[in-house]
DRENZAKOL-803165 format. One record per residue (C-alpha): residue number from 1; x, y, z; residue in one letter. Coordinates in nm, 4 decimals. Example, Ala and Ser with C-alpha at 12.3 -4.5 7.8 and 13.67 -1.06 7.14 Angstrom:
2
<bavo resi="1" px="1.2300" py="-0.4500" pz="0.7800" resn="a"/>
<bavo resi="2" px="1.3670" py="-0.1060" pz="0.7140" resn="s"/>
! end
This chain:
243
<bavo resi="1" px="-2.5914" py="7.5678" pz="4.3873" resn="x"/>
<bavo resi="2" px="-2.4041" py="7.3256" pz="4.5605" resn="x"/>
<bavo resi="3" px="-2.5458" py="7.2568" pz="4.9292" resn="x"/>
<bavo resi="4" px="-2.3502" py="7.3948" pz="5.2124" resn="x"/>
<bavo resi="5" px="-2.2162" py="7.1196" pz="5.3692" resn="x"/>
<bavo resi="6" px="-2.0114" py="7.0557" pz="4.9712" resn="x"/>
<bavo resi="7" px="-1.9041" py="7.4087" pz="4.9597" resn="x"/>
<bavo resi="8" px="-1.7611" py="7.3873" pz="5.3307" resn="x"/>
<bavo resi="9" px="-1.5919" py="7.0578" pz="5.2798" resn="x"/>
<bavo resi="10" px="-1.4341" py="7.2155" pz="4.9438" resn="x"/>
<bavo resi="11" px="-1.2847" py="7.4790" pz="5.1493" resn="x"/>
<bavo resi="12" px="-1.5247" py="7.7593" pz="5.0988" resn="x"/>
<bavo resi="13" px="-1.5379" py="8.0444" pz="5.3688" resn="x"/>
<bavo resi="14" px="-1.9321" py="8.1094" pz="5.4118" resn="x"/>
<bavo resi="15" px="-2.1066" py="8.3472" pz="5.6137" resn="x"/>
<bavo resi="16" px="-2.4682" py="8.3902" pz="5.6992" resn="x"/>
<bavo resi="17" px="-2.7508" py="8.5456" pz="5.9808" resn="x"/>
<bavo resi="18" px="-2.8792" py="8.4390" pz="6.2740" resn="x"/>
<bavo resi="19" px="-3.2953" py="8.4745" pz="6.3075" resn="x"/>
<bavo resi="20" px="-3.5107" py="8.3939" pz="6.5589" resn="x"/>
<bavo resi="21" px="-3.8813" py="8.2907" pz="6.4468" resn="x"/>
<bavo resi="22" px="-4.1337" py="8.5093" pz="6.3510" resn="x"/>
<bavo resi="23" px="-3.9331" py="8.6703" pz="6.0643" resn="x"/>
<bavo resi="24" px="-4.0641" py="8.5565" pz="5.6905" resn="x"/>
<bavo resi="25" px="-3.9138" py="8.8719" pz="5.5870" resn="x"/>
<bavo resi="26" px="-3.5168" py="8.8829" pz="5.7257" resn="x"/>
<bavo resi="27" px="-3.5114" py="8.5543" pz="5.6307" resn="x"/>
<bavo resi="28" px="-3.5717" py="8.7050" pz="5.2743" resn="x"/>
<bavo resi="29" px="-3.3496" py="9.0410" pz="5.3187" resn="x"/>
<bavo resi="30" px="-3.0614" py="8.7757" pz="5.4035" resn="x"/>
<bavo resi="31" px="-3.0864" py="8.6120" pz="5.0991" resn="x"/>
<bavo resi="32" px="-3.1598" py="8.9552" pz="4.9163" resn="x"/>
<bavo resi="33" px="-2.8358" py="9.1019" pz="5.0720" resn="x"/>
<bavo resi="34" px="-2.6395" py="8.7715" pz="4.9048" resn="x"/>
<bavo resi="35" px="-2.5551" py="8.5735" pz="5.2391" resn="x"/>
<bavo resi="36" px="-2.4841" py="8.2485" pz="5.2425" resn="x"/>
<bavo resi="37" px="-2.7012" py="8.0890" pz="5.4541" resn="x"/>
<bavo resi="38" px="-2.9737" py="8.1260" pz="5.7138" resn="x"/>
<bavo resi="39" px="-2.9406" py="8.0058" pz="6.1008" resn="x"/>
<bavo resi="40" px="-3.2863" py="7.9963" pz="6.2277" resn="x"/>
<bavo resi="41" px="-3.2964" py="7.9797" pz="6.6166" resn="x"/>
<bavo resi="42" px="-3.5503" py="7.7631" pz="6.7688" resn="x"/>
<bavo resi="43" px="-3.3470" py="7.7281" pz="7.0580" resn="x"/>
<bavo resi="44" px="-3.4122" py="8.0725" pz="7.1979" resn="x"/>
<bavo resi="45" px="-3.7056" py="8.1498" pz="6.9619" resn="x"/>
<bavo resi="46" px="-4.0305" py="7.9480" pz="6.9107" resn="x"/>
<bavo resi="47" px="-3.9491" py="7.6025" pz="6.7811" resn="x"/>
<bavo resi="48" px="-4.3798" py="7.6058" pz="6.5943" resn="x"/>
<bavo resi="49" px="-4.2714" py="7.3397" pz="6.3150" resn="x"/>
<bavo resi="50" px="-4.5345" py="7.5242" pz="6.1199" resn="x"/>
<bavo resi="51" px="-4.3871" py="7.8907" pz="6.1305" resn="x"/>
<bavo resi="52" px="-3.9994" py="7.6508" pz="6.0530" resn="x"/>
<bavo resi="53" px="-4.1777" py="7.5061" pz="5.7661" resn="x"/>
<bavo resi="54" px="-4.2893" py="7.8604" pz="5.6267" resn="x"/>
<bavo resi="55" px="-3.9188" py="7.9642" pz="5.6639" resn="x"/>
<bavo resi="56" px="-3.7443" py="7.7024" pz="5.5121" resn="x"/>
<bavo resi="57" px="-4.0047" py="7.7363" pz="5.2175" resn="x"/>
<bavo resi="58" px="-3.9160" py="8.1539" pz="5.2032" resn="x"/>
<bavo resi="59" px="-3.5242" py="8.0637" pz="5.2429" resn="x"/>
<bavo resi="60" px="-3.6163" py="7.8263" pz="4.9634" resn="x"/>
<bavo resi="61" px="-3.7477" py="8.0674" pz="4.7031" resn="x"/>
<bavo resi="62" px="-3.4278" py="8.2295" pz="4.7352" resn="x"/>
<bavo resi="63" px="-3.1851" py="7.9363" pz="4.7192" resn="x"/>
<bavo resi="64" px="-3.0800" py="8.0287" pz="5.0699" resn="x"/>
<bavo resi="65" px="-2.9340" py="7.7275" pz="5.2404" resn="x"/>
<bavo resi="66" px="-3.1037" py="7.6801" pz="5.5872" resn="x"/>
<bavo resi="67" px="-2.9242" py="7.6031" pz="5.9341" resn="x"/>
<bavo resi="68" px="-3.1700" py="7.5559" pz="6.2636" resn="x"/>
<bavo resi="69" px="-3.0427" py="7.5577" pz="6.6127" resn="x"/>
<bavo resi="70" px="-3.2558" py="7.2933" pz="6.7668" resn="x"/>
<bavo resi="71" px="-3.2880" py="7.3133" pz="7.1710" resn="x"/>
<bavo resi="72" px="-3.1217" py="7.0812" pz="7.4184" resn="x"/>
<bavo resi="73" px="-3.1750" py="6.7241" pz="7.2913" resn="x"/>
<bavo resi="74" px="-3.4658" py="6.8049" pz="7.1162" resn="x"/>
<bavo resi="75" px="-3.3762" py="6.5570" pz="6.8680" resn="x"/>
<bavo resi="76" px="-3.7522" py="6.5153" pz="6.7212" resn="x"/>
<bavo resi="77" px="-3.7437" py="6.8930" pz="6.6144" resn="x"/>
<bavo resi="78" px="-3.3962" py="6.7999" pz="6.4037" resn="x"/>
<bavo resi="79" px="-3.5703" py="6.5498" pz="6.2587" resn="x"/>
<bavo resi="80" px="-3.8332" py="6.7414" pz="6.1909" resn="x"/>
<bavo resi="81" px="-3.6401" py="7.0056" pz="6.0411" resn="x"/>
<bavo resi="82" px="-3.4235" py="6.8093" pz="5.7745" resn="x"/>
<bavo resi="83" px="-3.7785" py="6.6399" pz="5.6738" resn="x"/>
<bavo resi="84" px="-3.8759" py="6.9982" pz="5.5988" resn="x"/>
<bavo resi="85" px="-3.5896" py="7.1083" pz="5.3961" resn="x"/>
<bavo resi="86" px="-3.3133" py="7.2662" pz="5.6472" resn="x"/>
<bavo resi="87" px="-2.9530" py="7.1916" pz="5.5396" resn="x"/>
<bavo resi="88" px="-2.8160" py="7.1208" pz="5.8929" resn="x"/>
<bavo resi="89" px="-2.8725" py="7.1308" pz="6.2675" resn="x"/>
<bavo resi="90" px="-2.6733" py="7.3599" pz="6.4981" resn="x"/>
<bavo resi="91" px="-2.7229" py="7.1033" pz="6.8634" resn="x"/>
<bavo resi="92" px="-2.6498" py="7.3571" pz="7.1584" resn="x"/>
<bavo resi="93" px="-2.4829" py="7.2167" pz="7.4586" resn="x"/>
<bavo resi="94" px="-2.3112" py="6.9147" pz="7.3001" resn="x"/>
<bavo resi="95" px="-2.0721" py="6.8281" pz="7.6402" resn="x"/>
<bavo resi="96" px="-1.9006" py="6.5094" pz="7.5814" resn="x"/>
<bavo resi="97" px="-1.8541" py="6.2400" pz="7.2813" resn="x"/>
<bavo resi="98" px="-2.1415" py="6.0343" pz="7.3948" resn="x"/>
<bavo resi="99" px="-2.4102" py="6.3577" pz="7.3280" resn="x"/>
<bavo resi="100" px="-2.2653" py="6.4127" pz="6.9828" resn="x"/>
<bavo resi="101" px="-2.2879" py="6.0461" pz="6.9047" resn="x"/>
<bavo resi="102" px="-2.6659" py="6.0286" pz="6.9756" resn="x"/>
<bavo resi="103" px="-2.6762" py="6.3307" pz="6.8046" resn="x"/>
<bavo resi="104" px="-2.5861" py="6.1809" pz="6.4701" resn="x"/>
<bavo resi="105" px="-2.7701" py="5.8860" pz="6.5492" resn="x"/>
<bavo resi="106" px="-3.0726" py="6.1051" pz="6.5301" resn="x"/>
<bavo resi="107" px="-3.0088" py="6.2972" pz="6.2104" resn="x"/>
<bavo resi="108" px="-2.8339" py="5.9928" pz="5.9998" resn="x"/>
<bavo resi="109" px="-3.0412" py="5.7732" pz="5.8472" resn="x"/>
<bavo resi="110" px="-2.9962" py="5.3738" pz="5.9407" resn="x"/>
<bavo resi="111" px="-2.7416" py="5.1991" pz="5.9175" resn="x"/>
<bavo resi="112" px="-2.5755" py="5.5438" pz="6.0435" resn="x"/>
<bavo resi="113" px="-2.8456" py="5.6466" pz="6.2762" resn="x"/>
<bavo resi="114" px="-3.2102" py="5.5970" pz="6.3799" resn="x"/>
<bavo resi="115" px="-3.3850" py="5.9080" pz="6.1695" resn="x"/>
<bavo resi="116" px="-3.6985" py="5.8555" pz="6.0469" resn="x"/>
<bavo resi="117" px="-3.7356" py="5.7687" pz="5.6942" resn="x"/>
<bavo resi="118" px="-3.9778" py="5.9270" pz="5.4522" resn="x"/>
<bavo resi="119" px="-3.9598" py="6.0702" pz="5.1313" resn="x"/>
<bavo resi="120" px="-4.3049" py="6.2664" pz="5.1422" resn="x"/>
<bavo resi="121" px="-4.1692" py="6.5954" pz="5.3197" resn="x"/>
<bavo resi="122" px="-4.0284" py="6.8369" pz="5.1253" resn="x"/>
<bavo resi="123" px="-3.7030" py="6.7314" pz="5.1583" resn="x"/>
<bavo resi="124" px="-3.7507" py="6.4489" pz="4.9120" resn="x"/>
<bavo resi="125" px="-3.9763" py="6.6711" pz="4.7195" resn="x"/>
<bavo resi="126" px="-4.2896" py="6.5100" pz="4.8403" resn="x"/>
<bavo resi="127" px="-4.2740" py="6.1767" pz="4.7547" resn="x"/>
<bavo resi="128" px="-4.1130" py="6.2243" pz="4.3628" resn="x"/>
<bavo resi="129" px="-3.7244" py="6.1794" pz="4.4974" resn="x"/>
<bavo resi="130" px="-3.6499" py="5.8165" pz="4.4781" resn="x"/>
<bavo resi="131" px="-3.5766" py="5.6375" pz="4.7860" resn="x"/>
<bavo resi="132" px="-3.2055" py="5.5514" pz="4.7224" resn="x"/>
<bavo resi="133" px="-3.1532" py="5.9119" pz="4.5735" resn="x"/>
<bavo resi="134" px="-3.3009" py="6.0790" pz="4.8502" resn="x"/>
<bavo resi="135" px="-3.0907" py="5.8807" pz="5.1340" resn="x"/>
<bavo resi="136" px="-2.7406" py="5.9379" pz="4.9755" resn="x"/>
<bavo resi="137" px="-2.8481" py="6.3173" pz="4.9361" resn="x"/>
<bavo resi="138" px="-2.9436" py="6.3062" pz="5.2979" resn="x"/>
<bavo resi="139" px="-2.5704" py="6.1506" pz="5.3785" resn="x"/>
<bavo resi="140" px="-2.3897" py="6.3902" pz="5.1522" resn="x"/>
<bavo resi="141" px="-2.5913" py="6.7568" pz="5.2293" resn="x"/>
<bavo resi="142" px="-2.6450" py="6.6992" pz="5.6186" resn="x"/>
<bavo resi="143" px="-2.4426" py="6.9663" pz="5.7772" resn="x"/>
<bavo resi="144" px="-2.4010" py="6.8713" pz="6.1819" resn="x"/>
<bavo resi="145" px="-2.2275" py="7.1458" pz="6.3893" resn="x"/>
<bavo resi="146" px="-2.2000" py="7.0545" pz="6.7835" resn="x"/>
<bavo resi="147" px="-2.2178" py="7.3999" pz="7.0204" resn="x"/>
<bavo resi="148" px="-1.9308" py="7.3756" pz="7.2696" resn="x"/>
<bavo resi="149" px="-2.0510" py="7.5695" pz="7.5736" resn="x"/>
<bavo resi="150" px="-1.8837" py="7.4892" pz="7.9286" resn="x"/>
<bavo resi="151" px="-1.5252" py="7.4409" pz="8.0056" resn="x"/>
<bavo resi="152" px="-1.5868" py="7.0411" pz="8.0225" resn="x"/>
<bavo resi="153" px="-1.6693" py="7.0396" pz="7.6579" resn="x"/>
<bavo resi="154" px="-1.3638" py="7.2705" pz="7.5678" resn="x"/>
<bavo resi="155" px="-1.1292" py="7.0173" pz="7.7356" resn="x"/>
<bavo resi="156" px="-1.3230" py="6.7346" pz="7.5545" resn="x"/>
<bavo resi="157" px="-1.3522" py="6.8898" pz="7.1973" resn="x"/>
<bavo resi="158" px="-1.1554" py="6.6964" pz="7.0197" resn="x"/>
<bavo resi="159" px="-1.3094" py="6.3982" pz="7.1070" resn="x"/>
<bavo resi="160" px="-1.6552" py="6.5398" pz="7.0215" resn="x"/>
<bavo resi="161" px="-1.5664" py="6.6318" pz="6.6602" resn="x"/>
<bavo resi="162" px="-1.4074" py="6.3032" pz="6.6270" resn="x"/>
<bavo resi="163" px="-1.7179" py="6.1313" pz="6.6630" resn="x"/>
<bavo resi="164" px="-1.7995" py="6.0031" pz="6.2939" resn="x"/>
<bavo resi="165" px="-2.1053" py="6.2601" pz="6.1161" resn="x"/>
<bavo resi="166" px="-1.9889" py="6.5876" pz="6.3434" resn="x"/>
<bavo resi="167" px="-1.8653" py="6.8195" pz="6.0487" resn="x"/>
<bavo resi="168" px="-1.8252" py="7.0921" pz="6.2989" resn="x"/>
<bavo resi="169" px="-1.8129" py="7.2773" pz="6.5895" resn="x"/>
<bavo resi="170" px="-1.9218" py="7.6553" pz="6.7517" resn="x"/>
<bavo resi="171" px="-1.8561" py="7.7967" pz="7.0388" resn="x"/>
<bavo resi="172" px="-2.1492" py="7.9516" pz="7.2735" resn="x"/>
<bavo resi="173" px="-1.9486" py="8.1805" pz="7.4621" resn="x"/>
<bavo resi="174" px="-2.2404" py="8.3553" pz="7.6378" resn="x"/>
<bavo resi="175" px="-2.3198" py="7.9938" pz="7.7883" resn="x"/>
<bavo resi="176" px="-1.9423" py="7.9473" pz="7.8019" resn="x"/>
<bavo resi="177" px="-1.8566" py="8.2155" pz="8.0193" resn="x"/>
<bavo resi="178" px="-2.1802" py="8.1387" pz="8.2480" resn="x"/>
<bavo resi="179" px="-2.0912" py="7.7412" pz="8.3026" resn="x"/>
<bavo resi="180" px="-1.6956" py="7.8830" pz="8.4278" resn="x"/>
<bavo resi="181" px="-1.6623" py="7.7915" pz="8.8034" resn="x"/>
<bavo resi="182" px="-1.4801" py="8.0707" pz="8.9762" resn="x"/>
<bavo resi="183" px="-1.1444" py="7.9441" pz="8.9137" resn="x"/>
<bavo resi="184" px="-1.1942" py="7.8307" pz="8.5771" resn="x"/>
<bavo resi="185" px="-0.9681" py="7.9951" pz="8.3242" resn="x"/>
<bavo resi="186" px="-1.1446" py="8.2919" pz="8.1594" resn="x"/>
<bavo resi="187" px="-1.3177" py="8.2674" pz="7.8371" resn="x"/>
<bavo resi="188" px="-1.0140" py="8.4420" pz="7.6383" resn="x"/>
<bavo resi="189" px="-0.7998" py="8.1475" pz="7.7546" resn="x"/>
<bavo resi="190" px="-1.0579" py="7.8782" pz="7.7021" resn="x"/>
<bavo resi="191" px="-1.1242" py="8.0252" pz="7.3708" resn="x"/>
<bavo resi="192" px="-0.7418" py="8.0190" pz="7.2671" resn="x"/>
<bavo resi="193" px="-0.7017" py="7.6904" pz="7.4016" resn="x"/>
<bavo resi="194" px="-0.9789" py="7.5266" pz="7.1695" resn="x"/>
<bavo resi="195" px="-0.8595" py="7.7408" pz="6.8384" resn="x"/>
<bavo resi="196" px="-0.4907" py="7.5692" pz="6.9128" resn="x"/>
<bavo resi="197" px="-0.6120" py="7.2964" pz="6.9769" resn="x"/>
<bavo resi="198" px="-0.4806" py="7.0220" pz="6.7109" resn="x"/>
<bavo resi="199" px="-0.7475" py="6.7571" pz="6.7592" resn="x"/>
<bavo resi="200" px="-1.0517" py="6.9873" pz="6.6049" resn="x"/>
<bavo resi="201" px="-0.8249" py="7.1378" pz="6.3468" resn="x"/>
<bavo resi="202" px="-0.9602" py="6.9274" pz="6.1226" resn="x"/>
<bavo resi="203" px="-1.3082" py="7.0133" pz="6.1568" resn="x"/>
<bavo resi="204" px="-1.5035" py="7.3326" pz="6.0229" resn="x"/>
<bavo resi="205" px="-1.4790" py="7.5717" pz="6.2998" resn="x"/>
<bavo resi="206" px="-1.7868" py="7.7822" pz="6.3060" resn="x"/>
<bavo resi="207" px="-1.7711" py="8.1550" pz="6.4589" resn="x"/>
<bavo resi="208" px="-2.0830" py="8.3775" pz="6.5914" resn="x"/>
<bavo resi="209" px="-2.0256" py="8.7628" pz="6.5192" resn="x"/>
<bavo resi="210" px="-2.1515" py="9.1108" pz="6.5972" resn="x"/>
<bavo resi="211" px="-2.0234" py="9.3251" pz="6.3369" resn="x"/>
<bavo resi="212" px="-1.8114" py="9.3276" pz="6.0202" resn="x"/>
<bavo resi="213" px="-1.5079" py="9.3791" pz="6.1765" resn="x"/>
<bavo resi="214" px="-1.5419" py="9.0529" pz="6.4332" resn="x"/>
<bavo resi="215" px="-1.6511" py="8.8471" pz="6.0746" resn="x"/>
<bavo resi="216" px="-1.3412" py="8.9539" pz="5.9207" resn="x"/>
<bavo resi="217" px="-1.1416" py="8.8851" pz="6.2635" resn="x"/>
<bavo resi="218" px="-1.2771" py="8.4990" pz="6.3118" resn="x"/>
<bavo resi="219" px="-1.1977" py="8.3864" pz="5.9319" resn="x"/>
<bavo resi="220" px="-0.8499" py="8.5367" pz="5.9574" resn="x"/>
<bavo resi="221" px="-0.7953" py="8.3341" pz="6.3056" resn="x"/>
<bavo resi="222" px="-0.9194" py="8.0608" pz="6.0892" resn="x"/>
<bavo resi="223" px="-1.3029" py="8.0176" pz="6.0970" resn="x"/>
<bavo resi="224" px="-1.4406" py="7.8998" pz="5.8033" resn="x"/>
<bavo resi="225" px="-1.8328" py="7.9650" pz="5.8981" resn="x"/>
<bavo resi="226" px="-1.9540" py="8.3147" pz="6.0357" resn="x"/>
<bavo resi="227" px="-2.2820" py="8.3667" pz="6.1821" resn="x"/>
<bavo resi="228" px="-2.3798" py="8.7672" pz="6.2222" resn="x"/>
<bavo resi="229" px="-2.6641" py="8.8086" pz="6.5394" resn="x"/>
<bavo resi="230" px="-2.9285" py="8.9844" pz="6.3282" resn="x"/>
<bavo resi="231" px="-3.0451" py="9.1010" pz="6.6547" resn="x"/>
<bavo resi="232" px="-2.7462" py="9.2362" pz="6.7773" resn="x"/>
<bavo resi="233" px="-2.6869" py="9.3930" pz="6.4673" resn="x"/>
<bavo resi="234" px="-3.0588" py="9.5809" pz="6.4053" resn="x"/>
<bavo resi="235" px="-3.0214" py="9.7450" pz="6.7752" resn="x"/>
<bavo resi="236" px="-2.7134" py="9.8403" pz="6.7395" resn="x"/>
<bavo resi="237" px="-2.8215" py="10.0409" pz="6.3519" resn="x"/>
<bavo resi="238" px="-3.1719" py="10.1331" pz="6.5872" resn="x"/>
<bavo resi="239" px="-2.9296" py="10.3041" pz="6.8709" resn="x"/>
<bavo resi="240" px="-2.7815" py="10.5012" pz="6.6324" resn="x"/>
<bavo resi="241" px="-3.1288" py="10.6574" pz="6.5165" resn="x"/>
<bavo resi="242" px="-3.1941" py="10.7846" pz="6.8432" resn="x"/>
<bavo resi="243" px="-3.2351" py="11.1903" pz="6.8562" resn="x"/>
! end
């Protein structure tokens, strides 16, 4: 299968789960249940590059495409991540041109950025991927989605998807609506303003969603990546058990 970033860039609508470490075994019922991909969370979850490693490898047995939401800056755990196998790095509070730029820089390998180069991990299928083989694999599968998440990065989006190895941007509206100043313009508004907004139309606009229904709602608006909460999803199945 083609990796994610391809099937995004040839206009493919893809949608996939959102899992926050321990959990071998939704990473697994994802794939079983024919999603696209796998967002694992290390940003609000544990970010043990062991228990990453063991998720990427299940994800792996399935062909299941893995995303991982690194924390703020933690550009070592990216790197980390991509030598491991993950497909692409979801960067949380990405606020102005200059953050997404040293974002790249630390997920491109020279002359595009400063990552790390090896060929050992199991990206590069320890050590038997040749060198030049595994770098323009690197260049061509990378998916890089910036998180928009105050009102300063919603003014400056455009600019932050232009930066050069940005394939993408999402919207963290929980951190959205708790950066607004009390006479910011409400989340609705800041929300419309950024999906009108001609200088990221060009970019793949990724969605987060809660149900079926809101999936459905963000790719008709014109999202071309969905991520379901898992979490939000299981509680809401587990309220509706209760007696």
């Amino acid at each position: 299968m083609a990796p994610l970033r391809s099937r995004l860039r040839a206009g493919e609508r893809v949608a996939g789960g959102l899992v926050r470490m321990p959990c071998e075994e939704l990473v697994e019922m994802i794939a079983v249940a024919g999603l696209d991909f796998v967002l694992v969370d290390c940003e609000h979850g544990p970010a043990d590059v062991v228990e990453l490693r063991r998720h990427i490898a299940f994800a792996d047995a399935h062909a299941l495409p893995v995303l991982v939401r690194i924390g703020e800056g933690e550009h070592h755990l990216a790197q980390r991540a991509l030598d491991q196998g993950a497909q692409g790095i979801v960067a949380p509070h990405v606020e102005s041109a200059a953050d997404a730029a040293e974002l790249v820089r630390a997920v491109r390998y020279p002359p595009h950025g400063a990552r790390g180069f090896a060929t050992y991990p199991r990206a590069g299928r320890f050590g038997t991927v040749p060198a030049a083989e595994h770098r323009t694999a690197a260049a061509e599968s990378t998916l890089v989605i910036a998180m928009l998440e105050s009102p300063g990065a919603i003014r400056d989006a455009g600019e932050i998807v232009a930066v050069d190895g940005i394939d993408g941007w999402l919207v963290g509206v929980a951190d959205l609506a708790a950066a607004r100043g009390p006479d910011a313009p409400s989340v609705e508004e800041l929300l419309a303003a950024v999906h009108r907004d001609p200088a990221v139309a060009s970019a793949i606009r990724a969605d987060l969603a809660t149900s079926a229904a809101a999936a459905e709602a963000s790719f008709a608006d014109g999202a071309q990546l969905v991520v379901h909460n898992v979490t939000h999803v299981l509680m809401e199945a587990l309220r509706t058990l209760r007696a």
